[in-house]
DOTIKOL-654073 format. One line per field, with one value per residue (C-alpha): residue number from 1; residue in one letter; y, z, x. Coordinates in Angstrom, 3 decimals. Each point is the difference from the previous one (the first is absolute). Layout:
N
n (NUM,...)
res (A,...)
py (Y,...)
pz (Z,...)
px (X,...)
This chain:
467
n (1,2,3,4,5,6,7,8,9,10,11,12,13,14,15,16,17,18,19,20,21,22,23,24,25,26,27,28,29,30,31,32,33,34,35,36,37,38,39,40,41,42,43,44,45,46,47,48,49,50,51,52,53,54,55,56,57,58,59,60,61,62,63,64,65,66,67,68,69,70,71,72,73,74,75,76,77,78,79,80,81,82,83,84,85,86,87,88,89,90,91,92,93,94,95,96,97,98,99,100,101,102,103,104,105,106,107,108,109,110,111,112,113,114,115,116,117,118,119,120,121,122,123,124,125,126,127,128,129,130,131,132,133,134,135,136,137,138,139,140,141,142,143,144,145,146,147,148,149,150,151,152,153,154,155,156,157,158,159,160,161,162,163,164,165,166,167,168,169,170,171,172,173,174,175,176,177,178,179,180,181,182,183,184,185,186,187,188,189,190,191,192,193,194,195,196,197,198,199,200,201,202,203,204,205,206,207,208,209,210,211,212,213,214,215,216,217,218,219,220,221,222,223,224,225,226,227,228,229,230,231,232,233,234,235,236,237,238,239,240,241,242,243,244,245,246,247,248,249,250,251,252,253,254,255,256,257,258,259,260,261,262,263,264,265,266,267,268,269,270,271,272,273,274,275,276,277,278,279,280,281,282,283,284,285,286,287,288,289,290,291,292,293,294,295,296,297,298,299,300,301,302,303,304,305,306,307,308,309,310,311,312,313,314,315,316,317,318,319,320,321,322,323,324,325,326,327,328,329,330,331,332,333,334,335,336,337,338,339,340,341,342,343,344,345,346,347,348,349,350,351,352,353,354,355,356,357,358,359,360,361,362,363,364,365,366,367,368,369,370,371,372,373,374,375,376,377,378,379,380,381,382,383,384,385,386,387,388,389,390,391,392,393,394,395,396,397,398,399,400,401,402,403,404,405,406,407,408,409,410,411,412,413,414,415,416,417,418,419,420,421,422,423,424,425,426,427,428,429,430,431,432,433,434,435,436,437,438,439,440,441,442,443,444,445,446,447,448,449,450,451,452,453,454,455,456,457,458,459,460,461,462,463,464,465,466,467)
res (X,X,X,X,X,X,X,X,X,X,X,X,X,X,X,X,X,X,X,X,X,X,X,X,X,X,X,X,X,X,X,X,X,X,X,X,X,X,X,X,X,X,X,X,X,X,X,X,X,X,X,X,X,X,X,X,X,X,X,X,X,X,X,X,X,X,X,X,X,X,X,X,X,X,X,X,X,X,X,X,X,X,X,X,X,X,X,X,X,X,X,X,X,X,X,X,X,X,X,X,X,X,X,X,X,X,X,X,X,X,X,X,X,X,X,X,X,X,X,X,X,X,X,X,X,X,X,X,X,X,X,X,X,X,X,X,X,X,X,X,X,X,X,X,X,X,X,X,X,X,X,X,X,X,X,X,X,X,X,X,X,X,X,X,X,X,X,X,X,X,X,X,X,X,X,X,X,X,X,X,X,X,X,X,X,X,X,X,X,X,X,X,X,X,X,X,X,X,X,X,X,X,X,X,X,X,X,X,X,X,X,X,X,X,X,X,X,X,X,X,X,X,X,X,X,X,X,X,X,X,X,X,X,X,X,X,X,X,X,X,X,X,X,X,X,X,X,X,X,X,X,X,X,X,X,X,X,X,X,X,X,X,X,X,X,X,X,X,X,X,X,X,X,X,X,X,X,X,X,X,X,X,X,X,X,X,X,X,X,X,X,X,X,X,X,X,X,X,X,X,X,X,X,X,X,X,X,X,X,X,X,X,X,X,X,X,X,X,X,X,X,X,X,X,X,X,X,X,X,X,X,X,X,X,X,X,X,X,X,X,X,X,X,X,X,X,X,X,X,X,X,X,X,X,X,X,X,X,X,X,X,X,X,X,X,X,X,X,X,X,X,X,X,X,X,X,X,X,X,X,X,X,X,X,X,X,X,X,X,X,X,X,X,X,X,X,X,X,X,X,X,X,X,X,X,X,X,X,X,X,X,X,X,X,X,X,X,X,X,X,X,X,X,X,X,X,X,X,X,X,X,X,X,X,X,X,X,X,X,X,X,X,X,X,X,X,X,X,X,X,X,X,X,X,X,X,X,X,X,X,X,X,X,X,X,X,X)
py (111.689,0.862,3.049,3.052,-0.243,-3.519,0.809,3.187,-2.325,-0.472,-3.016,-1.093,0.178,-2.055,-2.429,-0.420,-0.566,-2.462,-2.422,0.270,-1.105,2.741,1.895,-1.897,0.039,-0.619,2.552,3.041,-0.610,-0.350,3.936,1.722,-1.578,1.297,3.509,-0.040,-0.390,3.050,2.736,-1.357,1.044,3.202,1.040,-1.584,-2.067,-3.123,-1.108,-3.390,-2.247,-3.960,-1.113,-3.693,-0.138,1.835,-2.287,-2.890,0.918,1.116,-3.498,-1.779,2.236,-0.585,-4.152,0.405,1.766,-1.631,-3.242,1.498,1.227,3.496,1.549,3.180,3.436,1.074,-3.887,0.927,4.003,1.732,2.360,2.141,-0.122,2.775,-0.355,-0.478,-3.403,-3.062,-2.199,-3.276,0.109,3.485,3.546,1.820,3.170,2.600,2.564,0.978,-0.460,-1.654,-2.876,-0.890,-3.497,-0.986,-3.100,-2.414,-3.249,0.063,1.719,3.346,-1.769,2.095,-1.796,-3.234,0.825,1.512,-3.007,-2.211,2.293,-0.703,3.139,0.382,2.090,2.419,1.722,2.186,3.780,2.560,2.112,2.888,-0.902,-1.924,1.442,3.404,-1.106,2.574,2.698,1.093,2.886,-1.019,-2.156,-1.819,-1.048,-3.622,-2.609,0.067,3.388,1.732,-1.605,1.993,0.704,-1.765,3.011,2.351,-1.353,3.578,-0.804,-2.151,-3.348,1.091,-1.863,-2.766,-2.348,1.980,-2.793,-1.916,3.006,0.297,-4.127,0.045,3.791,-1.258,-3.201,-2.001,-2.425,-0.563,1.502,0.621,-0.390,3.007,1.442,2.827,1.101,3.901,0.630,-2.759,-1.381,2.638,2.739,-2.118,-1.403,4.158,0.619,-2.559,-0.534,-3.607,-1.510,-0.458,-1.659,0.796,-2.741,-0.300,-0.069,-3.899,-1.410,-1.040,-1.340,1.517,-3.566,0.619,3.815,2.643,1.405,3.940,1.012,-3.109,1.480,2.083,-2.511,-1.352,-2.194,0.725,-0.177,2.823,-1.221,1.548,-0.109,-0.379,-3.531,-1.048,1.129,-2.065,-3.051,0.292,1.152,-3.917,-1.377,1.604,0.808,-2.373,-0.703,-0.121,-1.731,1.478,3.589,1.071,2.461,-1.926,-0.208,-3.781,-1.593,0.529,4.159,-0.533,-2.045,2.346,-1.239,2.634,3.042,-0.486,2.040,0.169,1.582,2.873,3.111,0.334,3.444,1.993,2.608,3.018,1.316,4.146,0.136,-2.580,2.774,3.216,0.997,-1.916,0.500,1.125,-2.950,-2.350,1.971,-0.170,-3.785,-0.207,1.608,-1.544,-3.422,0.910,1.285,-3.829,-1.164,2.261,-1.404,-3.638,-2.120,-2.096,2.864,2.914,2.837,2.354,2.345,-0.703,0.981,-1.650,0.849,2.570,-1.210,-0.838,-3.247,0.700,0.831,-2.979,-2.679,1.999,-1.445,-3.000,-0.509,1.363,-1.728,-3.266,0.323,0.680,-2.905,-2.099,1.201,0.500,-2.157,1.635,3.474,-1.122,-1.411,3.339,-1.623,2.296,2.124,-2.750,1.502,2.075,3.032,2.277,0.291,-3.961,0.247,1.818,-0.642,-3.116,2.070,2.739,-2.865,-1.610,3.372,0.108,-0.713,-2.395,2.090,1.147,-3.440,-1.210,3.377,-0.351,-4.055,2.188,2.376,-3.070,-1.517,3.282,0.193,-3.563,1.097,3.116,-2.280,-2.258,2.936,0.860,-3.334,0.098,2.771,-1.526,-3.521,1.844,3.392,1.823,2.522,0.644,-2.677,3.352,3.507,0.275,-2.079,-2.121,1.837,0.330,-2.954,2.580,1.952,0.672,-1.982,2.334,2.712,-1.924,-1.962,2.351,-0.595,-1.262,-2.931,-0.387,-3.002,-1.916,0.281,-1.006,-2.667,-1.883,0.966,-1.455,-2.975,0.915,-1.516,2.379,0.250,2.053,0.323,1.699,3.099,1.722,2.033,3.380,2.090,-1.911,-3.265,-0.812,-2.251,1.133,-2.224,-0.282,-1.954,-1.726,-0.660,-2.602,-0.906,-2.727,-3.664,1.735,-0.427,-1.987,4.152,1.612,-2.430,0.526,3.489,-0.714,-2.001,2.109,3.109,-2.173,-1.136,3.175,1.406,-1.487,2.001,-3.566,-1.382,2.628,-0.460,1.728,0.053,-0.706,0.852)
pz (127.249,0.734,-1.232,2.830,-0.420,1.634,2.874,0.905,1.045,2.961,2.200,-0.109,-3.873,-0.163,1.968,-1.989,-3.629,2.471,1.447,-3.954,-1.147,-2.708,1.763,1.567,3.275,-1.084,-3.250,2.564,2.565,-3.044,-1.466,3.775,0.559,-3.656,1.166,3.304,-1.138,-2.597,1.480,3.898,-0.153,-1.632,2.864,2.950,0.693,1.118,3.143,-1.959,-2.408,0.569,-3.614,0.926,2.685,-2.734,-2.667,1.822,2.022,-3.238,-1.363,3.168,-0.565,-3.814,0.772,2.535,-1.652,-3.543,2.856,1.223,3.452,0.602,2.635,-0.209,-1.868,0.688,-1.467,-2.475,0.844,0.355,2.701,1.764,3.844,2.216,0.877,3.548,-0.572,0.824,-3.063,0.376,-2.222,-0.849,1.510,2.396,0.848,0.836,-2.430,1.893,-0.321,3.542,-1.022,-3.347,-0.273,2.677,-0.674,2.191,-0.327,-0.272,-1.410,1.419,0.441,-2.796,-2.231,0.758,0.083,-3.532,-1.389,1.589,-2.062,-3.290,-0.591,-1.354,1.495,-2.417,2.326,3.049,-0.549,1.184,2.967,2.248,2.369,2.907,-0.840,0.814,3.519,0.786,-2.048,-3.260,-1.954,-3.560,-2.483,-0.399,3.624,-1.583,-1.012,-2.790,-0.961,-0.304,-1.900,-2.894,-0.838,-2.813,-1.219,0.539,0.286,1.679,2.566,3.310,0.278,4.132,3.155,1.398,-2.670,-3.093,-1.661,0.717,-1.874,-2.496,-0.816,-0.047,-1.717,-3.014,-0.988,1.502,1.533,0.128,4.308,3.006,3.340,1.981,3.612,1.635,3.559,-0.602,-4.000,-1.653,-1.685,-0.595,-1.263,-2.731,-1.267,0.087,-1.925,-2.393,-1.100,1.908,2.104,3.415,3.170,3.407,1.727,3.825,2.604,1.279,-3.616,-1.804,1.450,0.574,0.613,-1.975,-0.566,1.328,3.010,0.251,2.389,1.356,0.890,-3.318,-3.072,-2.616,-3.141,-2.820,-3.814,-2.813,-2.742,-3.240,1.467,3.100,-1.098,-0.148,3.611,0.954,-1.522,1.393,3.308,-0.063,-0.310,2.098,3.544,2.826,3.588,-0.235,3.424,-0.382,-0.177,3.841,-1.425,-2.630,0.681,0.266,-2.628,-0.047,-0.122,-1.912,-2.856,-3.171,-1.156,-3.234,-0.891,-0.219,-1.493,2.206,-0.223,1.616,-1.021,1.395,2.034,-1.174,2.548,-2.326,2.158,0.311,2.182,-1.269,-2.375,0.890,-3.591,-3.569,-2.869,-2.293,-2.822,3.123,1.108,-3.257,-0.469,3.897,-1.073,-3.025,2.139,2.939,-2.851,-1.574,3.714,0.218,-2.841,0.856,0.772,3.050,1.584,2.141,0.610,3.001,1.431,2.641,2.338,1.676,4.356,0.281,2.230,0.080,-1.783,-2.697,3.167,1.373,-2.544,-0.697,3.039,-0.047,-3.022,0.986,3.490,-1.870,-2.907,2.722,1.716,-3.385,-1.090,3.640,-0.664,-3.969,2.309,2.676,-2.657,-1.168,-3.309,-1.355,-1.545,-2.352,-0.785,-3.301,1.263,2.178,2.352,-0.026,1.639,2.852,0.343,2.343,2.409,0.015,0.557,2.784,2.233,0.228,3.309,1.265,1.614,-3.927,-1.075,2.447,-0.517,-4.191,1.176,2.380,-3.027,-2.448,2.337,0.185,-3.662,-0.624,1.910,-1.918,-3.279,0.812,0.980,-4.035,-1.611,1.601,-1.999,-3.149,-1.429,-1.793,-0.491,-2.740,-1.107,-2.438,0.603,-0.342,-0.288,-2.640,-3.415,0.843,0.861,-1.901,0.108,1.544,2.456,3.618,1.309,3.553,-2.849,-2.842,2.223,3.119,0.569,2.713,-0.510,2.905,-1.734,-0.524,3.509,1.583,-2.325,0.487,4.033,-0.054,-2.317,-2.033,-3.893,-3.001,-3.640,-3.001,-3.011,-3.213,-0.697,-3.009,-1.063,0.772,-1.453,-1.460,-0.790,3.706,1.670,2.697,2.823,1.841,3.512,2.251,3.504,2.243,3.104,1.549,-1.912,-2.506,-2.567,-2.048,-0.250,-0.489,-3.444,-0.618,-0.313,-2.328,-2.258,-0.372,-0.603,-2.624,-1.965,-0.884,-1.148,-1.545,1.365,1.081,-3.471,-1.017,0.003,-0.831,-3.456,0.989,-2.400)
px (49.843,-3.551,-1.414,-0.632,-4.104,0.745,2.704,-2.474,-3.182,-0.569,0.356,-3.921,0.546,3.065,-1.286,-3.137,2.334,2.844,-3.489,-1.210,3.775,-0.130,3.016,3.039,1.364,3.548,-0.172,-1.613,2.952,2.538,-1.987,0.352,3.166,1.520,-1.595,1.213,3.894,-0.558,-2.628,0.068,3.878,-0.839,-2.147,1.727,-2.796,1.183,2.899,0.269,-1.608,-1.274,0.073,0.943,-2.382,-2.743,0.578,-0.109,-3.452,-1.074,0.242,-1.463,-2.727,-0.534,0.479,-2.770,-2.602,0.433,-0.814,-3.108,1.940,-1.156,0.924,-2.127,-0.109,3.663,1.938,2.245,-0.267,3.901,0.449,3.074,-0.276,1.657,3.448,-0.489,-1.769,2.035,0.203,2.594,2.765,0.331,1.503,-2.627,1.878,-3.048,1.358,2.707,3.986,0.858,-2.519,1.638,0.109,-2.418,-1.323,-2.737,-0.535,-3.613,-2.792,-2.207,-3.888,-1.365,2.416,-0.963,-3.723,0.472,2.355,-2.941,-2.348,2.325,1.072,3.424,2.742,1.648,2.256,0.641,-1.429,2.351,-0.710,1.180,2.368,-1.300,-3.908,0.930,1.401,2.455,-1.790,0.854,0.247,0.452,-1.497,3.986,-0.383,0.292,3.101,-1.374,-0.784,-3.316,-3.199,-1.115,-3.600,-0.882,-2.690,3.357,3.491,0.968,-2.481,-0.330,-2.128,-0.358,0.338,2.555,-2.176,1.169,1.552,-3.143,-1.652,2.015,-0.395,-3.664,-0.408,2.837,-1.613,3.035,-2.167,-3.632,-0.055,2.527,-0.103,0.549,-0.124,-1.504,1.267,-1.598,-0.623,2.310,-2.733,-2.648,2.834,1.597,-3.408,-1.327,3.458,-0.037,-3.262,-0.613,-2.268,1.419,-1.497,1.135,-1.733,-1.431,2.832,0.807,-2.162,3.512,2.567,3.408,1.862,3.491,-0.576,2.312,-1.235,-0.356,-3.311,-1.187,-3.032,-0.396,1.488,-2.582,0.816,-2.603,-0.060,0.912,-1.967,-1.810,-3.853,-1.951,-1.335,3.909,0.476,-2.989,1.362,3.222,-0.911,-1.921,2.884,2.454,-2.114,-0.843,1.611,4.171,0.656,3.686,-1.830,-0.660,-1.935,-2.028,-3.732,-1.443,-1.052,-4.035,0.762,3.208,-0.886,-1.321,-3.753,-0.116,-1.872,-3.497,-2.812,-2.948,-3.825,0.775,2.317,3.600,-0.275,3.549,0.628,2.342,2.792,-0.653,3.072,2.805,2.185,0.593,0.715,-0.218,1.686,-2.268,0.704,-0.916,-2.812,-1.506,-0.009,-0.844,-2.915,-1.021,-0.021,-2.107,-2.656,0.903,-0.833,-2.942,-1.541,0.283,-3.168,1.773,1.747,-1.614,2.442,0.911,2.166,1.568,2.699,3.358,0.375,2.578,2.663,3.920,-0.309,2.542,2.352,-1.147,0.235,3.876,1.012,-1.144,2.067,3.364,0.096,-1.491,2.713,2.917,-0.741,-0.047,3.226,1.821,3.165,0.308,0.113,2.419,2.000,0.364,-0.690,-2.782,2.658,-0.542,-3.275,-0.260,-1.787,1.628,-3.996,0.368,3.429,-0.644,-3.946,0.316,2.129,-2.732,-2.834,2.021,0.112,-4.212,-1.250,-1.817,-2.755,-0.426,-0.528,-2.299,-1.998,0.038,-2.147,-2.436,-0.992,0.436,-2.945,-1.765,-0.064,-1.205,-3.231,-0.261,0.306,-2.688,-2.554,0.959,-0.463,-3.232,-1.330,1.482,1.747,2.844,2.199,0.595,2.800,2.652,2.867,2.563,-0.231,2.658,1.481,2.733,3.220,3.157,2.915,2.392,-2.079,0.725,-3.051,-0.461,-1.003,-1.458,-2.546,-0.396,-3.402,-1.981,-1.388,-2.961,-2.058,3.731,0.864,-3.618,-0.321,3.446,-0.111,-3.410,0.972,-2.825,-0.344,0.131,0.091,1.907,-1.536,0.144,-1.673,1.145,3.395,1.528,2.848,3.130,-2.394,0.199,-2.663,-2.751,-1.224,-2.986,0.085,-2.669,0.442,-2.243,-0.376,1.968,-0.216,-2.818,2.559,-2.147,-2.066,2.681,0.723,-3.826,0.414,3.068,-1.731,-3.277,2.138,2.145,-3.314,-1.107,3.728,2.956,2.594,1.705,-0.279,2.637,3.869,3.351,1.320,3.616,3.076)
């Protein structure tokens, strides 16, 4: 088995030692598989593992590039893809217990793209049950129990893309594919110490993906830096003509971060948190003087339009998600569901009125207006990715992570891209985050601001010592 300094590079680094043939496909699936069956179980990380299909991608991959067939910077690279991708041949149950045993005979399109890509599939990450759907209330709102933090085993990875989290954060593959419909991505990268990109609304498409908000999901990588997010985002965007709400393919289709003459103008959120914890505050703080200092940024304050868009973007969700899972609530079947919120949550969603809907798209429009007045005055956002260290495996959630989350609810209701990365440690050896937020398709600045932060720290070079 490969030692951990290997299994913790990241992607752009594998890829570098696979194209050189001094590391082999077959032997880095073989390591993340081997550490998948022994520390994945431990922290309830994965819904189910692909070691045939690994093992024999793996070896396509190994045949190829030995034969002067490369495919590009992620051939021969493992990774775990949310659970509520469609991959042929194997259980897709959406983390919850009236799915078990769903199976479709196809693949998701971000599958394919990333098969077509030669990345190898290690397995299906765990997740909450149907994304957070019906609501939930505790981190065990999954079949398969709740993902551990692999900084703190007593702790939460966060979000409907824990497992995906936990994967990536563990060393159990090289990245995962998660999902973000409001914070699935950004809270478990903040939590865990990842890199996580929430990309533009309608950029990857949702062909074969479990539908929640139609107008809200997003399918973006967890990774270990923001140069990882930029290759994978390559791979996976572009126009999904099964998507009705993927972009076409000149706006869709991912270019890459690059570094221009001029400086990227970060706008610092004044009015995002109404209270840090003081661990996060401090390494909050110790980036923006990081940010402050750096020769292609110029930094700001700025400040986010007051206005019900956390209400809004709310119920956008719930009538969105009650639509998706109408016959699993008729069928009375969500008593299925493991958390008592989640059993009872679709019947809630179901009684909001239409007026309300239709009123939540007037402010969503209102708000987009408001955004674009902002991204005027600067290319990105910056704040702290949470106001608190990730939250205990056991805690009741409506306490534990009460907040409001203003930049969470604009962002995702406005489709706009962001980044997680991290920032430094608090109490308990628990990881800090630090997001950026851009405009609509400036994901390619939002990366930028990733990687500039990540060149002058090496907070992302760090990983758990796990027992």
């Amino acid at each position: 088995m490969l030692s951990e300094d290997i299994l913790f590079l990241s992607v752009a680094e594998l890829g570098k030692r696979i194209r050189a043939r001094q590391l082999s496909p077959v032997q880095l699936a073989e390591s993340y598989l081997e550490r998948s069956r022994t520390i994945g179980v431990r922290l309830n990380a994965y819904a189910t593992l692909t070691p045939e299909l690994a093992l024999q991608q793996a070896r396509v991959a190994e045949k190829e590039i030995a034969a002067g067939k490369y495919r590009g910077p992620l051939h021969g690279i493992p990774y775990a893809a949310k659970d509520l991708l469609a991959v042929k041949g194997y259980p897709t149950a959406w983390g919850a217990r009236p799915y078990a045993g769903q199976h479709f005979d196809y693949d998701a399109l971000v599958i394919t793209k990333l098969e077509a890509a030669g990345a190898v599939l290690i397995g299906k990450a765990a997740m909450i049950e149907l994304a957070g759907g019906m609501g939930y209330r505790y981190a065990s709102a999954s079949a398969t129990g709740a993902a551990r933090n692999p900084w703190n085993t007593d702790c939460w990875t966060c979000g409907s893309s824990s497992g995906s989290a936990a994967v990536a954060g563990a060393g159990l593959a090289a990245f995962a594919i998660g999902t973000e419909t409001w914070g699935s991505i950004i809270c478990p990268s903040g939590f865990s110490g990842l890199s996580g990109l929430r990309p533009t609304y309608g950029r990857v498409g949702r062909s074969g993906a479990m539908a929640l908000s139609y107008t809200m999901d997003k399918i973006g990588p967890i990774t270990r830096s923001a140069e990882d997010c930029d290759l994978i985002l390559k791979v996976i965007s572009g126009h999904d003509p099964g998507d009705l709400g993927s972009l076409p393919e000149a706006q869709a289709k991912y270019a890459g971060a690059e570094e221009t003459q001029g400086r990227l103008r970060v706008g610092w959120i004044l009015n995002q948190w109404k209270e840090l914890s003081p661990e996060v505050n401090q390494a909050v703080m110790a980036a923006r003087q990081v940010l402050e200092k750096s020769a292609g940024i110029v930094l700001s304050n700025i400040s986010l339009p007051e206005g019900p868009w956390e209400t809004a973007a709310g119920i956008v969700v719930s009538v969105e998600g009650a639509a998706a899972f109408r016959q699993l609530i008729h069928s009375g079947r969500v008593a299925e569901l493991n958390d008592p919120a989640g059993k009872i949550g679709g019947y809630m969603n179901e009684e909001i009125s239409a007026s309300d809907f239709i009123l939540a798209q007037r402010v969503r429009a209102i708000l987009q207006k408001k955004m674009e007045h902002i991204f005027s005055q600067v290319d990105v956002l910056a704040t702290a990715s949470l106001p608190a260290t990730a939250s205990k495996i056991d805690a009741n959630l409506d306490l534990a992570l009460s907040f409001t989350d203003p930049i969470g609810g604009i962002g995702n209701l406005c489709g706009l891209p962001a980044i997680s990365v991290p920032c430094g440690f608090g109490q308990n050896n628990l990881p800090v985050g630090l997001q950026f937020i851009g405009g609509a398709l400036d994901d390619d600045k939002v990366v930028l601001a990733g990687k500039l932060y990540q060149r002058q720290t090496d907070w992302h070079h760090k990983h758990p010592k796990i027992l």
